[in-house]
Rosetta silent file (secondary structure, phi, psi, omega in degrees, C-alpha in Angstrom):
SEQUENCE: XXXXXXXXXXXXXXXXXXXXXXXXXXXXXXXXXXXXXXXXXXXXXXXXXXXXXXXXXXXXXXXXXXXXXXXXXXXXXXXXXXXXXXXXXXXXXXXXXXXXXXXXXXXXXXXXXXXXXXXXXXXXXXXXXXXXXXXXXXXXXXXXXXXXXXXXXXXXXXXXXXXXXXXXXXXXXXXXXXXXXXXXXXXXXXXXXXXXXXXXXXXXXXXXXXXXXXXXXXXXXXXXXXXXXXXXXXXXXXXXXXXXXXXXXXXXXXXXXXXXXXXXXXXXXXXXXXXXXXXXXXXXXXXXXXXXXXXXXXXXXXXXXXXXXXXXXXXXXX
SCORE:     score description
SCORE:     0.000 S_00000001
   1 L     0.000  -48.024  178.596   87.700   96.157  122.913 S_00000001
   2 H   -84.952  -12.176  168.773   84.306   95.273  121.594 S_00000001
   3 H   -67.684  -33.861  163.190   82.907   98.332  122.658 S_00000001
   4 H   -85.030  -32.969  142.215   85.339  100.210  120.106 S_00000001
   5 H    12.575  -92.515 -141.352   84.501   97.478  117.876 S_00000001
   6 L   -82.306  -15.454  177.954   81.203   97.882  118.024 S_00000001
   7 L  -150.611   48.762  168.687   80.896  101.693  117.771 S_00000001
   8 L   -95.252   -1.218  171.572   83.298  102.753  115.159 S_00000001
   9 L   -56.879  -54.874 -171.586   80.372  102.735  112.474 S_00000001
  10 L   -40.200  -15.861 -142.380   79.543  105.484  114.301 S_00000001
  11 L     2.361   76.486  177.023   82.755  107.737  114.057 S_00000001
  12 L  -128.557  134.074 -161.377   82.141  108.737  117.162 S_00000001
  13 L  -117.897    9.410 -179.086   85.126  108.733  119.956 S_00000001
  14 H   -93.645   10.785 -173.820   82.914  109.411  122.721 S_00000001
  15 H  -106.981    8.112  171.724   81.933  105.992  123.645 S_00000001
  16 H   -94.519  -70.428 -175.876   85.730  104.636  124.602 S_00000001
  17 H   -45.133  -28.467 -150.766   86.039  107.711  127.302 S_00000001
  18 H   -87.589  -33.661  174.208   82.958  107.399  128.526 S_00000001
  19 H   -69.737  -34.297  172.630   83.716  103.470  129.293 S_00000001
  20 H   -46.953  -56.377 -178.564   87.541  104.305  130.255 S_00000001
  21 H   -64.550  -34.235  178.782   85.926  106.955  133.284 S_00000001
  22 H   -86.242   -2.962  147.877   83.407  104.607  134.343 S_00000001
  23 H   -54.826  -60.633 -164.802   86.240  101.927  134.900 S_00000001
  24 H   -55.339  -55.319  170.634   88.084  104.557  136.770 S_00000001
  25 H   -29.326  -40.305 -141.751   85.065  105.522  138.512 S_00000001
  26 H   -91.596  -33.408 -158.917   84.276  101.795  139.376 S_00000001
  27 H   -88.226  -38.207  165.209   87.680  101.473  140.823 S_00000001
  28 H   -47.005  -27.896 -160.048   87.812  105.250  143.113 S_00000001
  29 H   -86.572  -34.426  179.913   84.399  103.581  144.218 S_00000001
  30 H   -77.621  -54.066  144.868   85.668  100.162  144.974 S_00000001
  31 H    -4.980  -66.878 -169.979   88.533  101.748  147.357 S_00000001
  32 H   -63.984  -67.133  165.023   86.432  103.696  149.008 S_00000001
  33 H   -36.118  -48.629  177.826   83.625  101.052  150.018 S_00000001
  34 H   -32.166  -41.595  172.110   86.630   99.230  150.885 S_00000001
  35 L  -105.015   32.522  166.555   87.285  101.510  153.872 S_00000001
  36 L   -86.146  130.613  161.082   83.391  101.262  154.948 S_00000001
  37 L  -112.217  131.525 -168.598   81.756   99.064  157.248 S_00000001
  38 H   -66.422  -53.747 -153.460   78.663   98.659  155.331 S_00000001
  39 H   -61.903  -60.054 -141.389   76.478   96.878  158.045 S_00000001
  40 H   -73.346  -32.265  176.180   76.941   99.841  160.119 S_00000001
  41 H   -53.366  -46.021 -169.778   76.185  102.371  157.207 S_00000001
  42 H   -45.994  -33.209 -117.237   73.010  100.157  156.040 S_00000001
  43 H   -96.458  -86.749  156.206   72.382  100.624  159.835 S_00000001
  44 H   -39.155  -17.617 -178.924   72.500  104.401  160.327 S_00000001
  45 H  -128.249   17.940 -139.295   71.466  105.469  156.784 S_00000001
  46 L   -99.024   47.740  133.218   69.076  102.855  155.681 S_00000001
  47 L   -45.543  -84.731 -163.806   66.019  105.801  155.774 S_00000001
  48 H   -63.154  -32.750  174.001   67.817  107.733  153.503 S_00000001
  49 H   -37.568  -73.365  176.903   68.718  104.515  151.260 S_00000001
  50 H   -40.968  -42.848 -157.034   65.312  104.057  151.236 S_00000001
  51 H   -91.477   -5.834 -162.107   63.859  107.458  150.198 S_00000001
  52 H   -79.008  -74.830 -158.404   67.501  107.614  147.383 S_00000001
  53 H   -93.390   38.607  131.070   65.845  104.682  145.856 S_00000001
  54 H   -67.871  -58.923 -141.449   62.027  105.876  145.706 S_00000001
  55 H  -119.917    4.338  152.594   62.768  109.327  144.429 S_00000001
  56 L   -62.353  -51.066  173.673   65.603  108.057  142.006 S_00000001
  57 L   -44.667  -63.842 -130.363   63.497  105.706  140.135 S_00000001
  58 H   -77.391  -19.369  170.797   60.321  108.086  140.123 S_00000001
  59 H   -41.183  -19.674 -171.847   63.024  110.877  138.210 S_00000001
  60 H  -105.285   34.490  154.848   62.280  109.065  135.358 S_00000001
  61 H  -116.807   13.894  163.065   59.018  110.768  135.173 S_00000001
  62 L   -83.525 -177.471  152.097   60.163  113.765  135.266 S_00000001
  63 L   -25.793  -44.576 -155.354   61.529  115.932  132.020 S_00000001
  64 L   -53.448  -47.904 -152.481   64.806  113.959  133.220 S_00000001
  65 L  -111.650  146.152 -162.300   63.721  110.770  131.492 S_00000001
  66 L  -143.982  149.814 -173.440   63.882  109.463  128.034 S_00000001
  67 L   -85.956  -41.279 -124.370   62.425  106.328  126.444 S_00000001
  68 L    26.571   31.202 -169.166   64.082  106.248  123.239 S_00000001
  69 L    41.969   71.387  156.869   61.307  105.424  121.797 S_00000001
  70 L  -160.274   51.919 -174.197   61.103  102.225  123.099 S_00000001
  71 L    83.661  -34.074 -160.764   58.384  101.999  125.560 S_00000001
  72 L  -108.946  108.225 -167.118   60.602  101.773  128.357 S_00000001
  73 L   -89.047   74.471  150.315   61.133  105.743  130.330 S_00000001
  74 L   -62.502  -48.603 -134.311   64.193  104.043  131.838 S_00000001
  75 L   -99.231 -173.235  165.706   67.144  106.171  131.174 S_00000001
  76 L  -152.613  139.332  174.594   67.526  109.751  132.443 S_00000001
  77 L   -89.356   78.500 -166.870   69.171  112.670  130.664 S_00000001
  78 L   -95.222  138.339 -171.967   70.832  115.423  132.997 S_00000001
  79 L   -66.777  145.311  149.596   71.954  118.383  131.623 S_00000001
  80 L    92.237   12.644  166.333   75.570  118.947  131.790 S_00000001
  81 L  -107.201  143.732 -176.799   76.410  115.122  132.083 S_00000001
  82 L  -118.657   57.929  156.363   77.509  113.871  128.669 S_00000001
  83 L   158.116  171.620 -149.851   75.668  110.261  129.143 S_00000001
  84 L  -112.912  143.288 -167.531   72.562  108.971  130.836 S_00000001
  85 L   -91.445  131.670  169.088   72.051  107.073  133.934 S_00000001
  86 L  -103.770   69.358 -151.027   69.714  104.288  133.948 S_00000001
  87 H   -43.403  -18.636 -158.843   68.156  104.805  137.948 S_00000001
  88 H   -92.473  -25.017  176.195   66.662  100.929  138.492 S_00000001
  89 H   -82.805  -23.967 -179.384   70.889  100.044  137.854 S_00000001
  90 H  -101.066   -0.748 -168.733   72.608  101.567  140.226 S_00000001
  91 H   -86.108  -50.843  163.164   69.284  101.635  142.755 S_00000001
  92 H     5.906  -64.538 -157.353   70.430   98.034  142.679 S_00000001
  93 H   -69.283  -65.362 -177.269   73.255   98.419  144.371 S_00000001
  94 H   -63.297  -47.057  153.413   71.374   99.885  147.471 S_00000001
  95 H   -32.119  -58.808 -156.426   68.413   97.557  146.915 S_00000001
  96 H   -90.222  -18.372  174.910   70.294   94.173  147.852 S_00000001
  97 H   -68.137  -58.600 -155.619   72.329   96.292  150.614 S_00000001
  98 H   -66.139  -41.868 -174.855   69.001   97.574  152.319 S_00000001
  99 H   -97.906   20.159  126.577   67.375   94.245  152.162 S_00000001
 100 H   -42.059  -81.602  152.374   70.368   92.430  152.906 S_00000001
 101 H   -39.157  -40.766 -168.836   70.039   94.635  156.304 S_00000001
 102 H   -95.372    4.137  160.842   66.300   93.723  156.961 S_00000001
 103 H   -80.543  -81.631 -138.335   67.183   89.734  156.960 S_00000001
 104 H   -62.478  -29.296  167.439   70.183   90.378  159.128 S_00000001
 105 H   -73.829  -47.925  174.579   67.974   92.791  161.333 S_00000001
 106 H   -64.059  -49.271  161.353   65.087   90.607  161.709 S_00000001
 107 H   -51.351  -44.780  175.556   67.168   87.782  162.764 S_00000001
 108 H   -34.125  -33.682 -157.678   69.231   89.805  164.816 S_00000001
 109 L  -125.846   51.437  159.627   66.231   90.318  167.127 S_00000001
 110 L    51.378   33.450  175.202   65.690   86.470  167.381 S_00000001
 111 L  -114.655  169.628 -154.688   62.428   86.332  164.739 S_00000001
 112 L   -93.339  128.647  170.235   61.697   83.986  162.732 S_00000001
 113 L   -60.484  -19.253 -176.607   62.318   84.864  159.257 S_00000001
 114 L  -120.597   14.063  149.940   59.610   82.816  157.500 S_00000001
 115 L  -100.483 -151.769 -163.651   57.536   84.107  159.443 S_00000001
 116 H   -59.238  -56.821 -146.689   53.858   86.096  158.073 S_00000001
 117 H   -79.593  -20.859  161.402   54.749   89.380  159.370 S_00000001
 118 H   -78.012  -26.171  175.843   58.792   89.008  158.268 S_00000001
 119 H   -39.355  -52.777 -159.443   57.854   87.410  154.993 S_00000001
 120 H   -80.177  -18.692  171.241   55.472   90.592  154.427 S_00000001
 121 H   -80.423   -9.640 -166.701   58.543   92.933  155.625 S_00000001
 122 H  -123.420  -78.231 -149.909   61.239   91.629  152.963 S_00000001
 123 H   -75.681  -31.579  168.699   58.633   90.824  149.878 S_00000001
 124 H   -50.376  -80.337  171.272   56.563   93.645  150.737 S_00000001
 125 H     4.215  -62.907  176.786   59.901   95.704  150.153 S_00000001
 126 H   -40.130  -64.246  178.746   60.488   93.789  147.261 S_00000001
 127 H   -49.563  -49.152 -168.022   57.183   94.315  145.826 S_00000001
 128 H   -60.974  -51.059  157.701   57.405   97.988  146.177 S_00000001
 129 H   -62.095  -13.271 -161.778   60.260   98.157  144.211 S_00000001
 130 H   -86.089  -63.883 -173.531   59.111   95.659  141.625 S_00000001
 131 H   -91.366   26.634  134.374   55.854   97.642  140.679 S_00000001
 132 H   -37.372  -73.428  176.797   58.180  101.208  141.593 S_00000001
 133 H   -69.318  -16.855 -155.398   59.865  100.232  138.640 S_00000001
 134 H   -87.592  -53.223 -178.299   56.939   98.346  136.643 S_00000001
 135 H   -64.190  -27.664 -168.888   55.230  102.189  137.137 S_00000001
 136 L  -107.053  -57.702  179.035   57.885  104.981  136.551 S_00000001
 137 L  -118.639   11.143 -171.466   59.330  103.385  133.841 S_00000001
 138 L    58.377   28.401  176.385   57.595  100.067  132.285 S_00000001
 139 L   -87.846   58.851 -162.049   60.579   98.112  132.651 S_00000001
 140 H   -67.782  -17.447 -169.170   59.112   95.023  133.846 S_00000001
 141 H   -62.005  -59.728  174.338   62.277   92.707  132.790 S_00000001
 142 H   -39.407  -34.611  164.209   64.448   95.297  134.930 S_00000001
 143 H   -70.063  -38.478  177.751   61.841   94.594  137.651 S_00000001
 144 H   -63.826  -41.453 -177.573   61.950   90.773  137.345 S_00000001
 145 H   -75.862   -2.229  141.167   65.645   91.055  138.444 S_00000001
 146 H   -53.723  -12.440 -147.303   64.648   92.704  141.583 S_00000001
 147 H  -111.615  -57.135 -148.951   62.041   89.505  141.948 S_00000001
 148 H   -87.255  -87.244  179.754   65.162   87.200  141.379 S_00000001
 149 H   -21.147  -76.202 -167.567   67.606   89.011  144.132 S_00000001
 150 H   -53.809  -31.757  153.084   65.012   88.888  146.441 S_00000001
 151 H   -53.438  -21.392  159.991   64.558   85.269  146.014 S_00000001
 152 H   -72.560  -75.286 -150.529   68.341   84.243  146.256 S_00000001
 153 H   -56.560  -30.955 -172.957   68.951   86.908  149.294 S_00000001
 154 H   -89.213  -38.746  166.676   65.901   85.283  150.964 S_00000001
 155 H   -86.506   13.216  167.937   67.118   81.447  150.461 S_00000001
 156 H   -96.175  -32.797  177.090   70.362   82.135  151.421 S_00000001
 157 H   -67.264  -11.835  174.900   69.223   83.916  154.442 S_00000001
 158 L    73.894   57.759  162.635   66.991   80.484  155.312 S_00000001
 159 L   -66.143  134.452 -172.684   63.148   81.015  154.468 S_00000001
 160 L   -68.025  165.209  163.063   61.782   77.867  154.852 S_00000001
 161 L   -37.057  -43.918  168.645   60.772   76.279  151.854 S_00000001
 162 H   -56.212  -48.471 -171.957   57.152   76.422  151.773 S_00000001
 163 H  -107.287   48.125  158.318   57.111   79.963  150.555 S_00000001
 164 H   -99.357  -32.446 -179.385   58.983   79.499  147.984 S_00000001
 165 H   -57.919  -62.869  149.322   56.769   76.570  146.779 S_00000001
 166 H    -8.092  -83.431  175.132   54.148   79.161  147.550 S_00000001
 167 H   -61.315  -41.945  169.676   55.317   81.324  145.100 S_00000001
 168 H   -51.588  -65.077  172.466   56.356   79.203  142.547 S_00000001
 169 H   -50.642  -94.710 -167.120   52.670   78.430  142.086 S_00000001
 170 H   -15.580  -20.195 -177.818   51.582   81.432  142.160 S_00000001
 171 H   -99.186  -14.480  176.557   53.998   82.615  139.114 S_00000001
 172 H  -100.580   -2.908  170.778   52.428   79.541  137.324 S_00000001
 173 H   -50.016  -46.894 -154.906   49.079   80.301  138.318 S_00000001
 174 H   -89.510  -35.046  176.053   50.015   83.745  136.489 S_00000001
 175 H   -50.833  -46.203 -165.003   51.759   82.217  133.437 S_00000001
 176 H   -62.683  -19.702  158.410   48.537   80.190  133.160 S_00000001
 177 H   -72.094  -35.849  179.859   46.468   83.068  132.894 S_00000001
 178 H   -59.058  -71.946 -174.258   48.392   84.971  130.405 S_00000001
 179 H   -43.637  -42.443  158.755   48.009   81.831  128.104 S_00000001
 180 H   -18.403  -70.168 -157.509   44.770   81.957  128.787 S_00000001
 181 L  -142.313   45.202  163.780   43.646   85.075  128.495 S_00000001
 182 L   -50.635  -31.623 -147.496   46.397   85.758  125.462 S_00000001
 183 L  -103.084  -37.147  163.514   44.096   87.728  123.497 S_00000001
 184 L   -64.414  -77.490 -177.239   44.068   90.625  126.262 S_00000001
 185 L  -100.684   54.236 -178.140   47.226   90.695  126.794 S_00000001
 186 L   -65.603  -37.819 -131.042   49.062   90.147  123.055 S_00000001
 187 L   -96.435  -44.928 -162.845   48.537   94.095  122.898 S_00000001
 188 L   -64.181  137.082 -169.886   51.221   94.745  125.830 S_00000001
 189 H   -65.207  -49.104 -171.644   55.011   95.565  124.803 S_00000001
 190 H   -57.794  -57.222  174.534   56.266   93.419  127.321 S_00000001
 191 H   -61.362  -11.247 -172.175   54.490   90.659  126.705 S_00000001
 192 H   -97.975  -26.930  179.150   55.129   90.710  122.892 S_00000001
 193 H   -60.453  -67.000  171.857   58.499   91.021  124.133 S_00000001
 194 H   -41.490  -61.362 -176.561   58.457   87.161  125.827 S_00000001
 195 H   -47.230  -33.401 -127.336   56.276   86.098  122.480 S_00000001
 196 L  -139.828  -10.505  167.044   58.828   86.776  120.331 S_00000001
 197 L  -115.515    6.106  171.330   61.869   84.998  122.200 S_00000001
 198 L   -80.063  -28.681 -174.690   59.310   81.944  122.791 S_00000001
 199 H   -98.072   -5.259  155.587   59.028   81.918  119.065 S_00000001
 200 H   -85.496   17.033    1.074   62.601   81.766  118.064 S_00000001
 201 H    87.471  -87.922 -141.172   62.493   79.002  120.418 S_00000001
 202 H   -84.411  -30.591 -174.735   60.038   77.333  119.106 S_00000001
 203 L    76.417   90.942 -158.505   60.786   78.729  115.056 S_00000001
 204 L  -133.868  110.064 -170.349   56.828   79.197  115.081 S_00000001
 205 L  -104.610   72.589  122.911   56.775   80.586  110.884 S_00000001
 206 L  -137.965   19.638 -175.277   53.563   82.593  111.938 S_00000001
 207 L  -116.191   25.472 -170.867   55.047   84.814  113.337 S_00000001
 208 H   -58.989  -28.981 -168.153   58.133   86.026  110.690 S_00000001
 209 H   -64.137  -59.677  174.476   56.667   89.524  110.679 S_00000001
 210 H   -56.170  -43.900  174.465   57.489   90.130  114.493 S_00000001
 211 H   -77.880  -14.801  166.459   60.901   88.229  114.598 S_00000001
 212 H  -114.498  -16.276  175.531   62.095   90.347  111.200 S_00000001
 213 L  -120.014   -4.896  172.648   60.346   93.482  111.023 S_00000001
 214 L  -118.326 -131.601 -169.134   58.806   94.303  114.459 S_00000001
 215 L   -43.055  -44.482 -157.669   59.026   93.455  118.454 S_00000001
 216 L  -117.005   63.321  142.192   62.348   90.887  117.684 S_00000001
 217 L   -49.520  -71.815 -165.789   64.038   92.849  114.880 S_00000001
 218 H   -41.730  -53.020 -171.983   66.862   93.727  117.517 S_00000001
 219 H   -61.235  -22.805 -163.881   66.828   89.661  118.365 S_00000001
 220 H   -74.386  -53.442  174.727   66.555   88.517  115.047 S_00000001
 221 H   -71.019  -27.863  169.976   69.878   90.620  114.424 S_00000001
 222 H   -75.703  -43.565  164.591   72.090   89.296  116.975 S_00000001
 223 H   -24.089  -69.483 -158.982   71.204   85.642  116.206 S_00000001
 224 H   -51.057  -47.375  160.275   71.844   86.373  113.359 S_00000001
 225 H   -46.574  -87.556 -175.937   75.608   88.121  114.341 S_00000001
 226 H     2.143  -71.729 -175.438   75.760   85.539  116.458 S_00000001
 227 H   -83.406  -13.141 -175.431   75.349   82.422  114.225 S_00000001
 228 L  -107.353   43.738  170.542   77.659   83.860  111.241 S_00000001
 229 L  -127.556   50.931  145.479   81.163   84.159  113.452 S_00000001
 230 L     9.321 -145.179  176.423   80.904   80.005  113.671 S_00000001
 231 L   -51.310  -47.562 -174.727   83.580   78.520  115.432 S_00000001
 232 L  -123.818  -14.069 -172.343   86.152   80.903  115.529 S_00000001
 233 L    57.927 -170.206 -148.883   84.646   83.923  113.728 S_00000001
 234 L   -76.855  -38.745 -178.566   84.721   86.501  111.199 S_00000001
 235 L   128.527  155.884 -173.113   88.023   88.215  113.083 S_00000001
 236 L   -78.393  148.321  168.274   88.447   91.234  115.136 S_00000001
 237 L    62.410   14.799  160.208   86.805   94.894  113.745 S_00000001
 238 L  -106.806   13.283 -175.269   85.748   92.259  110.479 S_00000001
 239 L   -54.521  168.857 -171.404   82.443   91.506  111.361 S_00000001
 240 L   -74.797  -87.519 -152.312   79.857   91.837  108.656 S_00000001
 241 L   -72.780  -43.637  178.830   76.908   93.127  110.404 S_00000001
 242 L   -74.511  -16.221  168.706   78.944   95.025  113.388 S_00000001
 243 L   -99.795   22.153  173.907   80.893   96.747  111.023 S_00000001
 244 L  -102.197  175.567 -176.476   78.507   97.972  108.541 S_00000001
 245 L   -95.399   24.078 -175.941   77.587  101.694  108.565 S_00000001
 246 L   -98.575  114.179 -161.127   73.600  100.800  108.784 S_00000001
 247 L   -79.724  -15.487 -173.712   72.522  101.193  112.668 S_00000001
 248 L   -68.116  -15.929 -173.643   69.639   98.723  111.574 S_00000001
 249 L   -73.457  -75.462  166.967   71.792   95.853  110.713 S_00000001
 250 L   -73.076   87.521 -179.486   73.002   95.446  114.217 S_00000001
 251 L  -113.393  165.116 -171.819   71.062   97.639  116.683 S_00000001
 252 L    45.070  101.595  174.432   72.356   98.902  120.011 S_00000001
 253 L  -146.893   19.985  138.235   75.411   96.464  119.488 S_00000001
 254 L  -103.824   11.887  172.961   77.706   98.603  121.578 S_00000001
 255 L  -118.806 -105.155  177.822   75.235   98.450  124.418 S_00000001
 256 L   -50.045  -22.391 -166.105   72.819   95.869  124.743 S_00000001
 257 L  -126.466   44.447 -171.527   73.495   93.539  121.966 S_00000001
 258 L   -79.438  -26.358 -170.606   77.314   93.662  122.370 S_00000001
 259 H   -64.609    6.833  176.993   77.892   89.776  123.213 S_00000001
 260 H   -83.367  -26.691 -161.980   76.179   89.568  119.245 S_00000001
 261 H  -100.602  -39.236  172.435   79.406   91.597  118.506 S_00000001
 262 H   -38.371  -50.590 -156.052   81.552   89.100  120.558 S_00000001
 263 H   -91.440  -14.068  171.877   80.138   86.219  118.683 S_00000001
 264 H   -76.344  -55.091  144.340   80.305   87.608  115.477 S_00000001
 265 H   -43.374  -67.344  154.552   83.839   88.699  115.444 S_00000001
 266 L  -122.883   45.372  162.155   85.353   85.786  117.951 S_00000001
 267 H    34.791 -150.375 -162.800   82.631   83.006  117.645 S_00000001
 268 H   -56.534  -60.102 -145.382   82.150   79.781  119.822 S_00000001
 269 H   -85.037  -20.973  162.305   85.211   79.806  121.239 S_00000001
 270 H   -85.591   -2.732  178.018   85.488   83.734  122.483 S_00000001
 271 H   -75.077  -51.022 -172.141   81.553   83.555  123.190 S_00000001
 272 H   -48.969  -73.827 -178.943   82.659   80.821  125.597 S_00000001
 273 H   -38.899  -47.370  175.703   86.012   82.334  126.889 S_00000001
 274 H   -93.929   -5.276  150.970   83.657   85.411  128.118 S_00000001
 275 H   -68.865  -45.209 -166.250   81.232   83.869  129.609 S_00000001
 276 H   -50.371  -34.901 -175.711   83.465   81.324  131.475 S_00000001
 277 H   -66.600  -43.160  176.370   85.398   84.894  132.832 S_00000001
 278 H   -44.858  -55.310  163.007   81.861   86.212  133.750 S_00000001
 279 H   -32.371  -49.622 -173.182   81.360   83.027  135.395 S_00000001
 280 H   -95.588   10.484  144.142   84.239   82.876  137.494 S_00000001
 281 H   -64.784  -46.315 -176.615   83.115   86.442  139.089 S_00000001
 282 H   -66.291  -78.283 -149.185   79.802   85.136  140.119 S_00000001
 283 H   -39.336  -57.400  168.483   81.488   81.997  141.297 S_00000001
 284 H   -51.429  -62.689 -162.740   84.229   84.128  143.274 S_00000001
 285 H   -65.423  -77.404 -151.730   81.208   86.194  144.929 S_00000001
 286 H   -63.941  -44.197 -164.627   79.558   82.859  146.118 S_00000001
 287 H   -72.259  -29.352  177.159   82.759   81.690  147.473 S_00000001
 288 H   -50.566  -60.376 -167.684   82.975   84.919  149.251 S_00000001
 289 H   -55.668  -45.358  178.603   79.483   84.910  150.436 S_00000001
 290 L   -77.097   -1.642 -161.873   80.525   81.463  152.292 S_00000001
 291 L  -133.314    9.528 -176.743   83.215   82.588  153.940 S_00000001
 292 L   -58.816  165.494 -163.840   81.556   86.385  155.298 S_00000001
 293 L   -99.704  -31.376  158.511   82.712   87.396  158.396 S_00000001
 294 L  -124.050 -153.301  179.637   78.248   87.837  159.150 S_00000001
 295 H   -92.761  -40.029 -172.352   75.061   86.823  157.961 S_00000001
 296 H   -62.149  -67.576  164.189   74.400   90.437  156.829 S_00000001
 297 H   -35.919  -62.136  175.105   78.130   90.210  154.835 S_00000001
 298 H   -16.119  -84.582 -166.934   76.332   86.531  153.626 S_00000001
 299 H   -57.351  -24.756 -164.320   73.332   88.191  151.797 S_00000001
 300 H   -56.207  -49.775 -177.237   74.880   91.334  150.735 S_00000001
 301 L   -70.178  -10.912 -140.870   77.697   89.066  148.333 S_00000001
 302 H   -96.207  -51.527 -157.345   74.584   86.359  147.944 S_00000001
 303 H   -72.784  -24.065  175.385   72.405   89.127  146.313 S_00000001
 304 H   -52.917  -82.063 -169.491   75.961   90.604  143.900 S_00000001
 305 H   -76.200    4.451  140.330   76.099   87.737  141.544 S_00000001
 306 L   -51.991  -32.799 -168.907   71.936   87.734  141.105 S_00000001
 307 H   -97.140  -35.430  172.595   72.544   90.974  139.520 S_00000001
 308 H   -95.838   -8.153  174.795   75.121   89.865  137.013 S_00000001
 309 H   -82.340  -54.721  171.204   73.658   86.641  136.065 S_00000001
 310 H   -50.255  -72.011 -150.712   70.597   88.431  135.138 S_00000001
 311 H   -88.417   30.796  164.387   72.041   90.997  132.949 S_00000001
 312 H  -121.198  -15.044  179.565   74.508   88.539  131.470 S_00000001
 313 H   -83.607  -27.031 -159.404   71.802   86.105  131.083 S_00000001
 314 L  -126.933  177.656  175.763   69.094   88.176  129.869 S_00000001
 315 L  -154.176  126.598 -167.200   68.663   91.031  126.666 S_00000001
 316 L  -114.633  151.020  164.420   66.542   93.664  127.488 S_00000001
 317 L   -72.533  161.376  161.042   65.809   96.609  124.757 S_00000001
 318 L   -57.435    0.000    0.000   67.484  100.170  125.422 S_00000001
C-alpha cells in the first residue's frame, strides 16, 4: 500500500509488480527451505556458500554495478532482469547460515568457543565480510549489520563475556579517535553521513547547509514527512510531500525513506501500528530461537531478527 502510495508521482506501474513477484517469490522460497534440513546443507555446501558470498559481493565491481551516484557501488544491474539486486542483502541470508554452522561446528567437536583460535575463526569470518563489503562497494552501514549479527549469533551461542567487553572498548577506542582526529576524517562520505544524523540530534545550527542542501537532504525530508502527518496524519495517497510530482521533495520514498511515507500519510498512530507488527516478527523469531530443536537451529533464528532490526532501525542512502 505505501509502496503504490509512494510511487504514483512517478506514473510508473512497474514498482507494484515488481513487489507483488518478490512476495510470491518470498513465499515459493519459504516452501521450499521448508522441505530442507539446513544444518545438513550448511554442512555439505558450506565451501560453495562461502565462495557464492565472496564472488557475489565483489560483482559489484564489475560493469554489473551501479552507485547511483551515491558513493555507495552497492546495487547491481543485470541485463535482462527488470530490477537490481543489492548482493550484501541476500549474501545475508547465507552469512548468518554459514556462521551459524561454524559455532555449532566448533562446539560440536567439544572446543571451547571463546577460545583465541575459535574467536579468530568466527570474527575473522566476520571481518572478512565486513571489509568485503567496506571494499567492493563502500557500504560501511551495510557492513556494520554484518558486525551486529555476528555479535548476537556469538552471545547467543555463549562467548564468554570478556570479549565482548574487549570489543566494546575497542569500538570506543575508535569512536575516540575519529573525534579526535575529525579533521581527517570530515572529508569521508560515511562519516559525514553519522555527522549529519548526530546533528539533527543535537539541532547543531552550524551545520544547516548539510542537513538542507547536502549529506542530510534525504534526512531532512523525511523528518520533515514525518513530523507533518501528527497524530493521525494527512490521510492515505494525501500526503503533501509524498504526493508531489518533485522527486526532491521526498527522495527515494518508495524505497528507503518509505516509513517517512507511513508517517506522513498515517502519523503516530500507523508509525506505531507498523512498527509494533515489525516487532512482533522479531519477537516471534526469538521465541523460535528458544525453542530450536539444536544449537545450530538456535543461532541460525538468533542471527534472522539482527537483520531486520537493523534495516528497520537504521536509513541507509540508495
Amino acid at each position: 500500500m505505501l509502496i503504490y502510495s509512494a510511487s504514483r508521482y512517478t506514473q510508473s506501474t512497474r514498482f507494484m509488480p515488481v513487489q507483488s513477484v518478490a512476495i510470491v517469490l518470498g513465499v515459493i522460497a519459504y516452501m521450499v527451505m521448508s522441505s530442507v534440513d539446513v544444518e545438513l546443507f550448511a554442512e555439505k555446501s558450506w565451501k560453495f556458500l562461502l565462495a557464492f558470498n565472496i564472488g557475489f559481493v565483489l560483482l559489484t565491481r564489475t560493469p554489473l554495478g551501479v552507485d547511483h551516484d551515491t558513493g555507495n557501488r552497492s546495487w547491481l544491474a543485470i541485463p535482462g532482469i527488470p530490477f537490481e539486486l543489492q548482493p550484501a542483502e541476500i549474501v545475508k541470508l547465507t552469512f548468518i547460515l554459514l556462521l551459524a554452522w561454524q559455532c555449532a561446528r566448533i562446539q560440536s567437536k567439544e572446543q571451547d568457543l571463546s577460545s583465541i583460535p575459535s574467536i579468530a575463526q568466527i570474527a575473522g569470518h566476520t571481518l572478512m565480510m565486513f571489509g568485503l563489503i567496506a571494499v567492493a562497494s563502500g557500504d560501511f552501514g551495510m557492513g556494520l549489520t554484518y558486525l551486529f549479527i555476528f555479535v548476537v549469533v556469538a552471545w547467543t551461542a555463549g562467548v564468554k563475556k570478556r570479549w565482548f567487553l574487549l570489543a566494546a572498548l575497542a569500538a570506543a577506542a575508535g569512536v575516540a579517535l575519529v573525534v579526535l582526529f575529525w579533521d581527517k576524517f570530515s572529508g569521508i562520505y560515511f562519516f559525514r553521513r553519522v555527522k549529519v544524523v548526530i546533528d539533527h540530534i543535537t539541532g547543531n545550527p552550524n551545520t544547516v547547509y548539510d542537513q538542507t542542501m547536502d549529506t542530510g537532504w534525504q534526512q531532512t525530508k523525511s523528518i520533515t514527512a514525518i513530523g507533518s502527518g501528527q497524530l493521525t496524519g494527512m490521510g492515505y495517497l494525501n500526503g503533501n510531500l509524498t504526493q508531489s510530482a518533485y522527486a526532491t521533495n521526498l527522495p527515494a520514498r518508495y524505497n528507503d525513506e518509505i516509513f517517512a511515507v507511513c508517517g506522513e500519510e498515517f502519523g503516530f498512530i500507523g508509525c506505531v501500528l507498523l512498527l509494533l507488527l515489525l516487532g512482533a516478527i522479531i519477537l516471534r523469531c526469538i521465541w523460535v530461537a528458544r525453542r530450536a530443536c539444536s544449537p545450530q537451529s538456535a543461532y541460525l533464528v538468533m542471527g534472522l531478527p539482527v537483520m531486520w532490526s537493523m534495516t528497520t532501525f537504521t536509513r541507509r542512502k540508495k
